[in-house]
Biopython code that builds the backbone (N, CA, C, O; Angstrom):
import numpy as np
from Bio.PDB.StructureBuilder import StructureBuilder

atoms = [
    (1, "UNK", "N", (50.648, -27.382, 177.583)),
    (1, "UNK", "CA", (50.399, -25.952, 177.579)),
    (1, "UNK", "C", (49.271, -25.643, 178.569)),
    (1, "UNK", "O", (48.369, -26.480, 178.579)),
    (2, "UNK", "N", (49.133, -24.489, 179.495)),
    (2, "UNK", "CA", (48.222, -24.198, 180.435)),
    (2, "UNK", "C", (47.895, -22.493, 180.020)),
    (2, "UNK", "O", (48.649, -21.563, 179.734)),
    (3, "UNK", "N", (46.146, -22.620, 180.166)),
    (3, "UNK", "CA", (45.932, -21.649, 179.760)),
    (3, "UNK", "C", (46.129, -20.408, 180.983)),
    (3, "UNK", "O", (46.143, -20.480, 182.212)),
    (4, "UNK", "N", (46.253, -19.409, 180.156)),
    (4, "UNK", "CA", (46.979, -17.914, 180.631)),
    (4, "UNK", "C", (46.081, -17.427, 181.420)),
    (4, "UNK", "O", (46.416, -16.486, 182.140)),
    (5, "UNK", "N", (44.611, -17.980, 181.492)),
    (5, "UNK", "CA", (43.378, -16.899, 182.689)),
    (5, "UNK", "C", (43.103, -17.808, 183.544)),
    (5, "UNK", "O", (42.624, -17.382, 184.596)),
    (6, "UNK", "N", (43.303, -19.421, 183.416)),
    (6, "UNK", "CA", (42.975, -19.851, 185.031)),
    (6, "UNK", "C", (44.046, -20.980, 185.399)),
    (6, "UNK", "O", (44.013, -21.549, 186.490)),
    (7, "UNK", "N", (45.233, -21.337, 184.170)),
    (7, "UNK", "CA", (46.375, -22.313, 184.165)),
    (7, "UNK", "C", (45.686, -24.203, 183.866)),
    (7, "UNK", "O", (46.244, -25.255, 184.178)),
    (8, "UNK", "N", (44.746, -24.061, 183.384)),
    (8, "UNK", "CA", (43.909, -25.310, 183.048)),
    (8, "UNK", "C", (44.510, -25.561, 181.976)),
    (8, "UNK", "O", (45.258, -24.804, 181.358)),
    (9, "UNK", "N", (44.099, -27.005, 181.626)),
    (9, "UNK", "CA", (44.843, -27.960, 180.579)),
    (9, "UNK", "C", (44.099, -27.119, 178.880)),
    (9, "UNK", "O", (43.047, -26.482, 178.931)),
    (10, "UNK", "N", (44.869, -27.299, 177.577)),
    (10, "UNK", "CA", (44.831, -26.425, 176.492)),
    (10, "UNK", "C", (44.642, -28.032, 176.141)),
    (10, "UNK", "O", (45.164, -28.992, 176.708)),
    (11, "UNK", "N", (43.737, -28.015, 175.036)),
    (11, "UNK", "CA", (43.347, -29.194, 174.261)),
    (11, "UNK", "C", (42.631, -28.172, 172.696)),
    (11, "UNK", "O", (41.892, -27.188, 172.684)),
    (12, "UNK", "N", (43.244, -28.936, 171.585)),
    (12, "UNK", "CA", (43.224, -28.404, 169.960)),
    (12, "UNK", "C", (41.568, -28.183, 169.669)),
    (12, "UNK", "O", (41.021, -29.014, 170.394)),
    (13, "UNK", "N", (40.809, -27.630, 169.127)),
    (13, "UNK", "CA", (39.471, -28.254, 168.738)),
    (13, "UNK", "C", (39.225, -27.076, 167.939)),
    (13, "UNK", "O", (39.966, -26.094, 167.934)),
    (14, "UNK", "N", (37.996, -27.219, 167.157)),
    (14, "UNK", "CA", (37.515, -26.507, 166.213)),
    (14, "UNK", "C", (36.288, -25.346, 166.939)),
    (14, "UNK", "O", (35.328, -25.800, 167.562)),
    (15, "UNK", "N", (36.440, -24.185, 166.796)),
    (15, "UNK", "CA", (35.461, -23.198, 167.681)),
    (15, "UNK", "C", (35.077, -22.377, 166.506)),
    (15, "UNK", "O", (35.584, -22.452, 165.387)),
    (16, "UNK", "N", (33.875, -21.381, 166.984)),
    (16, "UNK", "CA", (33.096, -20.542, 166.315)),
    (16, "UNK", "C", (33.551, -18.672, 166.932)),
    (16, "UNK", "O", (33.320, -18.071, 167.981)),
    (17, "UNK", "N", (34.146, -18.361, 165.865)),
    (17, "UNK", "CA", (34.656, -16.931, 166.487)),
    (17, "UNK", "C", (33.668, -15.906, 165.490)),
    (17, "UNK", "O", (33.402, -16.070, 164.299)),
    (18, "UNK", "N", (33.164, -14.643, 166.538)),
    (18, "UNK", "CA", (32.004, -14.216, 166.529)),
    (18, "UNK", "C", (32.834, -12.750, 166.615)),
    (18, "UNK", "O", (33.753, -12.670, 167.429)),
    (19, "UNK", "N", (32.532, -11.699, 165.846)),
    (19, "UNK", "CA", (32.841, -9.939, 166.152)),
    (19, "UNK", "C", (31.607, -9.265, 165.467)),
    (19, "UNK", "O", (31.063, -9.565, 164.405)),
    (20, "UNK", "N", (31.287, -8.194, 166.430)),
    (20, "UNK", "CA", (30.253, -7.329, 165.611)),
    (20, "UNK", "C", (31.099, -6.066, 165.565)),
    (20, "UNK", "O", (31.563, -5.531, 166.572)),
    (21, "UNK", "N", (31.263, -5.639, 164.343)),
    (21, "UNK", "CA", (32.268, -4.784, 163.675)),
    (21, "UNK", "C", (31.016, -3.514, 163.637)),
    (21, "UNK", "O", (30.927, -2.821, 162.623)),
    (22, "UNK", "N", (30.292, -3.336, 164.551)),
    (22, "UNK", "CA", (29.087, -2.139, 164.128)),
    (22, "UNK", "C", (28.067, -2.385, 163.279)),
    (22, "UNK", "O", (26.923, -2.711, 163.592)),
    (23, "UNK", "N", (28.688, -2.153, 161.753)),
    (23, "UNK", "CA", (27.905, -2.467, 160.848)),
    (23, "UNK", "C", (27.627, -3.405, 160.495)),
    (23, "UNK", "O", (26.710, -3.433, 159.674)),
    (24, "UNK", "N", (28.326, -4.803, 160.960)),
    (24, "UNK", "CA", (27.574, -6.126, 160.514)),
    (24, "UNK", "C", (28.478, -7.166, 161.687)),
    (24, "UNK", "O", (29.583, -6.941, 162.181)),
    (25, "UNK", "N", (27.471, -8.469, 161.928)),
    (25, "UNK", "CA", (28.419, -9.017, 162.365)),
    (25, "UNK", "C", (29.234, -9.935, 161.313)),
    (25, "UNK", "O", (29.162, -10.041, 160.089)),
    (26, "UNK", "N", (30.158, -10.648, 162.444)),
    (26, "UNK", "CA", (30.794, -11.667, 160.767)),
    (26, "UNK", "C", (30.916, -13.186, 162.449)),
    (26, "UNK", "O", (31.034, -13.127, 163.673)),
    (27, "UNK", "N", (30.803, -14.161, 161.513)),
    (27, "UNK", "CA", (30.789, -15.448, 162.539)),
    (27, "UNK", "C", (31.890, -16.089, 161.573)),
    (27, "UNK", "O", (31.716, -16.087, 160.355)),
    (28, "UNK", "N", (32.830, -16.541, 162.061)),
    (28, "UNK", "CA", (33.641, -18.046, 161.189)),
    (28, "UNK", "C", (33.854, -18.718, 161.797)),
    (28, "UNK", "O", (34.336, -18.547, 162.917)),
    (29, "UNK", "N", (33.466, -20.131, 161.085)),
    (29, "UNK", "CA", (32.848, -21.830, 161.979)),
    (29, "UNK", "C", (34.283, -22.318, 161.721)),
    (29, "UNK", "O", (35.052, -21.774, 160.929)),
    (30, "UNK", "N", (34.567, -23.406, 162.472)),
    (30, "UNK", "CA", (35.538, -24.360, 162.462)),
    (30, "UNK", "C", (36.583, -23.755, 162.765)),
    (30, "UNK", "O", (37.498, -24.571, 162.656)),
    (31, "UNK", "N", (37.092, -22.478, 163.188)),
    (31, "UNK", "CA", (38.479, -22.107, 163.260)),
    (31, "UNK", "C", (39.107, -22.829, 164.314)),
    (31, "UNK", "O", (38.666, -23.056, 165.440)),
    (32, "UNK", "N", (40.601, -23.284, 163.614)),
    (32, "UNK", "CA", (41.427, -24.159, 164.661)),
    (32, "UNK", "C", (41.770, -22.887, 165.811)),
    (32, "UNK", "O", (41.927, -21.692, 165.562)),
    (33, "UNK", "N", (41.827, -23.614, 167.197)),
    (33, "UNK", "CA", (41.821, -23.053, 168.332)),
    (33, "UNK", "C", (42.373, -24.114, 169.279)),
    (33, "UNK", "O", (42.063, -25.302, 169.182)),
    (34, "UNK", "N", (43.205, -23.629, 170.196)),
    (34, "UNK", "CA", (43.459, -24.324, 171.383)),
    (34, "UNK", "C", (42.101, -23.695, 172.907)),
    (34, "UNK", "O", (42.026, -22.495, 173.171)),
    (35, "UNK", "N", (41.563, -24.340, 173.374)),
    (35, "UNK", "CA", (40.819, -23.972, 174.303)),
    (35, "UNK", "C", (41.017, -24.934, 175.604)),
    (35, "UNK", "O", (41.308, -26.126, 175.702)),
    (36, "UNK", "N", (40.755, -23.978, 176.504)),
    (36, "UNK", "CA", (40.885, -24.534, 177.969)),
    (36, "UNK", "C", (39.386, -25.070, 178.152)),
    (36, "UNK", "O", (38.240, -24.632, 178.055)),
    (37, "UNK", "N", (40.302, -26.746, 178.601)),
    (37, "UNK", "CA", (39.171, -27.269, 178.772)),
    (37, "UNK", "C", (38.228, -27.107, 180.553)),
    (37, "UNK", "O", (37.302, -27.757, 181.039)),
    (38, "UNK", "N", (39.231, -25.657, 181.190)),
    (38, "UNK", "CA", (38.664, -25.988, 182.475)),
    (38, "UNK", "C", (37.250, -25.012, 182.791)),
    (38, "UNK", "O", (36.178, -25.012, 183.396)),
    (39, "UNK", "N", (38.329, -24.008, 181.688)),
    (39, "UNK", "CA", (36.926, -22.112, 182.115)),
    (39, "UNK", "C", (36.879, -21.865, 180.220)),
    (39, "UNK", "O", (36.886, -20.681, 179.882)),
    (40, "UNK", "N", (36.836, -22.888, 179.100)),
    (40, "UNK", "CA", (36.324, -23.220, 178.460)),
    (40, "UNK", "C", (37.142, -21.662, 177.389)),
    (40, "UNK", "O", (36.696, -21.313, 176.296)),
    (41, "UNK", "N", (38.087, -21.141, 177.941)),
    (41, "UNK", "CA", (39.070, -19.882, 176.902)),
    (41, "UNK", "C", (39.536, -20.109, 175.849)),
    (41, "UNK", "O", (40.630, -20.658, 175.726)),
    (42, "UNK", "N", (38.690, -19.675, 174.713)),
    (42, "UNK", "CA", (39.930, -20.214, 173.349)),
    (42, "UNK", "C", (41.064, -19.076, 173.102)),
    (42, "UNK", "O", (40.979, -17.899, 173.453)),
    (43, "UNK", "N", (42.213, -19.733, 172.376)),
    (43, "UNK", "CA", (43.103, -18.602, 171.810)),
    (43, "UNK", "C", (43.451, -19.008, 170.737)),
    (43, "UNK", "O", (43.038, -20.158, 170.593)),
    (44, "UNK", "N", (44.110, -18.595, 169.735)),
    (44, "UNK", "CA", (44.462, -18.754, 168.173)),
    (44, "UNK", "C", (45.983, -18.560, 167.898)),
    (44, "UNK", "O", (46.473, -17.582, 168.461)),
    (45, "UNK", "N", (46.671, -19.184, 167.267)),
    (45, "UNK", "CA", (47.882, -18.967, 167.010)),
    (45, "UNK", "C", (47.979, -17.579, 166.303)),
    (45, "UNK", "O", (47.024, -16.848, 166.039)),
    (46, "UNK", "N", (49.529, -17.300, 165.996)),
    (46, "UNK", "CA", (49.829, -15.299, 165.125)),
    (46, "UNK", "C", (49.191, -16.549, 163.784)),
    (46, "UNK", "O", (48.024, -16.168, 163.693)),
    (47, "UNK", "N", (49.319, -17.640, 162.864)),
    (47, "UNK", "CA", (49.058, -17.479, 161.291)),
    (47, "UNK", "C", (47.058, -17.553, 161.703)),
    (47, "UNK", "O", (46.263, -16.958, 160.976)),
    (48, "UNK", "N", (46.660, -18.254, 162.763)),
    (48, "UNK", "CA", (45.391, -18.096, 162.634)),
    (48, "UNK", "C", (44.734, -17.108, 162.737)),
    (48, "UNK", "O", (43.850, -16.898, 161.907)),
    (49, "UNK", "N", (44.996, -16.127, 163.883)),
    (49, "UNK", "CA", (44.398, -14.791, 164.122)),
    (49, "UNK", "C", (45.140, -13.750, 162.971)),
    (49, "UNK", "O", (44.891, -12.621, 163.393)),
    (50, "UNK", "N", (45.709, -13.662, 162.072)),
    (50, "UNK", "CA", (46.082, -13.316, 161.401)),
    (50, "UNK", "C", (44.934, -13.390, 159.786)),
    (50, "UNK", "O", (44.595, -12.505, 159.001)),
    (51, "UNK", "N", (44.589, -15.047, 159.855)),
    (51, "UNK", "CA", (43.705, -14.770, 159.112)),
    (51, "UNK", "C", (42.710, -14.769, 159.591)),
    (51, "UNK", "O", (41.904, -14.847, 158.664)),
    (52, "UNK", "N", (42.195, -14.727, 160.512)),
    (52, "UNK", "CA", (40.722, -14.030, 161.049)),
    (52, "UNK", "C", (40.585, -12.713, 161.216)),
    (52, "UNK", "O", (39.430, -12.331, 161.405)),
    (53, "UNK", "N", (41.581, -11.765, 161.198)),
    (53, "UNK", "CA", (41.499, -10.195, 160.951)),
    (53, "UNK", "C", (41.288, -10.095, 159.200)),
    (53, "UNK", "O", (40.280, -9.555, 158.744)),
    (54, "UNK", "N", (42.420, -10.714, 158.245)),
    (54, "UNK", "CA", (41.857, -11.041, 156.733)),
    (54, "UNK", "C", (40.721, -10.907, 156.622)),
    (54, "UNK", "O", (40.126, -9.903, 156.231)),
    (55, "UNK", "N", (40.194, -12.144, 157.033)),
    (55, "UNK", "CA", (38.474, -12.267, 156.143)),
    (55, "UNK", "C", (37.085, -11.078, 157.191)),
    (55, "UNK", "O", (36.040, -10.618, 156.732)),
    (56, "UNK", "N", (37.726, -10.889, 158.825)),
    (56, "UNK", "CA", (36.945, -9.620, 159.132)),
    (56, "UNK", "C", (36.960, -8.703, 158.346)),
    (56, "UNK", "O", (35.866, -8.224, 158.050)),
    (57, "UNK", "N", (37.938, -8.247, 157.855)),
    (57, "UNK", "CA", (38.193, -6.971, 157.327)),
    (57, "UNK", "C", (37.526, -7.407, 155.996)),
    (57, "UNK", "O", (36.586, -6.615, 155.926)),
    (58, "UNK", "N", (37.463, -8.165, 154.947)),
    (58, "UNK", "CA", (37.120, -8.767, 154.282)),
    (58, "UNK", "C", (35.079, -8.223, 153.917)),
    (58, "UNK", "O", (34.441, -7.367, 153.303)),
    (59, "UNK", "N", (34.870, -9.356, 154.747)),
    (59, "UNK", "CA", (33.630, -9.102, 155.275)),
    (59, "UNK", "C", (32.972, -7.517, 155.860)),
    (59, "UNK", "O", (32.184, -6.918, 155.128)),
    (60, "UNK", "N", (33.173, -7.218, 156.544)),
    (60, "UNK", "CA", (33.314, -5.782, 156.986)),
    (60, "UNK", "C", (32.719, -4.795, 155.970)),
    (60, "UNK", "O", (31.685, -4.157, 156.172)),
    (61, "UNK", "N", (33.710, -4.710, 154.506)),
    (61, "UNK", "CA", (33.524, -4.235, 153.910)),
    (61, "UNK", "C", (32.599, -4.536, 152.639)),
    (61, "UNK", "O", (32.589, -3.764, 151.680)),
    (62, "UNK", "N", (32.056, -5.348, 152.667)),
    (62, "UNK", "CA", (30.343, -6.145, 151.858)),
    (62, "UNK", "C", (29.458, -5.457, 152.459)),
    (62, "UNK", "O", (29.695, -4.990, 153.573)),
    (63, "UNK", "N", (28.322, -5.274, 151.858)),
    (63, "UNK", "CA", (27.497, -4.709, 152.096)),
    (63, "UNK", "C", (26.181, -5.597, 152.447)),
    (63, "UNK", "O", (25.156, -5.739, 151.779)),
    (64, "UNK", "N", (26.611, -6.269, 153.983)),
    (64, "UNK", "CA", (25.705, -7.306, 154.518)),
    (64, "UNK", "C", (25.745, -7.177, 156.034)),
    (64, "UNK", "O", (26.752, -6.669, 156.528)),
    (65, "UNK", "N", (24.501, -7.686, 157.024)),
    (65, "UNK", "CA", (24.770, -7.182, 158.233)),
    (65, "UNK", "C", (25.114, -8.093, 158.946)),
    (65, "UNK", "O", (25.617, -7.876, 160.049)),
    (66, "UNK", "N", (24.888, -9.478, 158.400)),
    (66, "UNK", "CA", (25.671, -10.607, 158.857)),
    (66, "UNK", "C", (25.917, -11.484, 158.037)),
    (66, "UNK", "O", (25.027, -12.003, 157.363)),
    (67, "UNK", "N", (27.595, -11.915, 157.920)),
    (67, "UNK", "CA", (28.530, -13.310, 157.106)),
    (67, "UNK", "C", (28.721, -14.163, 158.088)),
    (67, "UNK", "O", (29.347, -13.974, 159.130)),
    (68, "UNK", "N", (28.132, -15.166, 157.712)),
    (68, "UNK", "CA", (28.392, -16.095, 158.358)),
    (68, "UNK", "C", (29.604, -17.390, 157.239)),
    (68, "UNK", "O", (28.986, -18.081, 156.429)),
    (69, "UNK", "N", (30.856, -17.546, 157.290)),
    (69, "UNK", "CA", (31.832, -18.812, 156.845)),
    (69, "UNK", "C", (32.165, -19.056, 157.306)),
    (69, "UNK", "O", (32.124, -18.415, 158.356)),
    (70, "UNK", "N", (33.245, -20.678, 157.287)),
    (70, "UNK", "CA", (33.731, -21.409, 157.202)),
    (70, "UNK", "C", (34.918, -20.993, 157.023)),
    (70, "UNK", "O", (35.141, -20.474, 155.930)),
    (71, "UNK", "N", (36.621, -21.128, 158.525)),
    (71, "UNK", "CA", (37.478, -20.864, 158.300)),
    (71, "UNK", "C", (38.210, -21.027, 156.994)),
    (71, "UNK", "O", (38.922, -20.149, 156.506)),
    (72, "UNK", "N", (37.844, -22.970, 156.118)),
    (72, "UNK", "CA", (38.494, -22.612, 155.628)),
    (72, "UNK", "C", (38.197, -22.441, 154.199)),
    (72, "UNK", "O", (38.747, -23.108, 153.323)),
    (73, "UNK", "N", (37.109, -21.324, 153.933)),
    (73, "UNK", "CA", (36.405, -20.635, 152.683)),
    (73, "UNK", "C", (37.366, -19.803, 152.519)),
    (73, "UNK", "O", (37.799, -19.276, 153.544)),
    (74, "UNK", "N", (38.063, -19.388, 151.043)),
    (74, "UNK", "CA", (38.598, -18.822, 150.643)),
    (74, "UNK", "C", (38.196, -17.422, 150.069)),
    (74, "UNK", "O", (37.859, -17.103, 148.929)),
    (75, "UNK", "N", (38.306, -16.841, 150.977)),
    (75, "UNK", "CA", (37.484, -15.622, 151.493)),
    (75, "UNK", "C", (39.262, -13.673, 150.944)),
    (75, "UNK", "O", (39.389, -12.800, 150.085)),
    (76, "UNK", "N", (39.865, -14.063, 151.935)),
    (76, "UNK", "CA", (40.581, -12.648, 151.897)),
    (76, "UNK", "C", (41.915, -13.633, 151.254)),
    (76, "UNK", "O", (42.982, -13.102, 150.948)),
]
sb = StructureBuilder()
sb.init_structure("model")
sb.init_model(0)
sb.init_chain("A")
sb.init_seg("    ")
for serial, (resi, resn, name, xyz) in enumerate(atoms, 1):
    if name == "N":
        sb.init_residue(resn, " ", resi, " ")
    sb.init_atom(name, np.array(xyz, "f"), 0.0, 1.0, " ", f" {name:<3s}", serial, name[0])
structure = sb.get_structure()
């Protein structure tokens, strides 16, 4: 597989995906990711980014200005 912004080699690994939703941020560690190992791009499969909108939205709505978990905390 070659990634889609510079065609560099896609290798599996565990990354840290980061959104500041305004009112708080939210960080989740370990999410499986394919990333280019050349310009360093991760992307997420539809069931992973699927549940990383879950537990944003999740989070989001707590009344905290930053969550920091663990993809796989059973969260949303």
């Amino acid at each position: 597989m070659k990634c889609f912004m510079c065609k560099g080699h896609i290798v599996d690994e565990l990354t840290t995906f980061m959104v500041d939703m305004g009112n708080c941020i939210v960080i989740v560690k370990n999410v499986p990711s394919q990333v280019c190992g050349q310009c360093g791009e991760p992307s997420y499969s539809n069931d992973v980014a699927k549940r990383l909108e879950s537990i944003v939205n999740a989070m989001s709505a707590e009344v905290t200005e930053i969550a920091v978990l663990n993809y796989s905390d059973k969260v949303a």
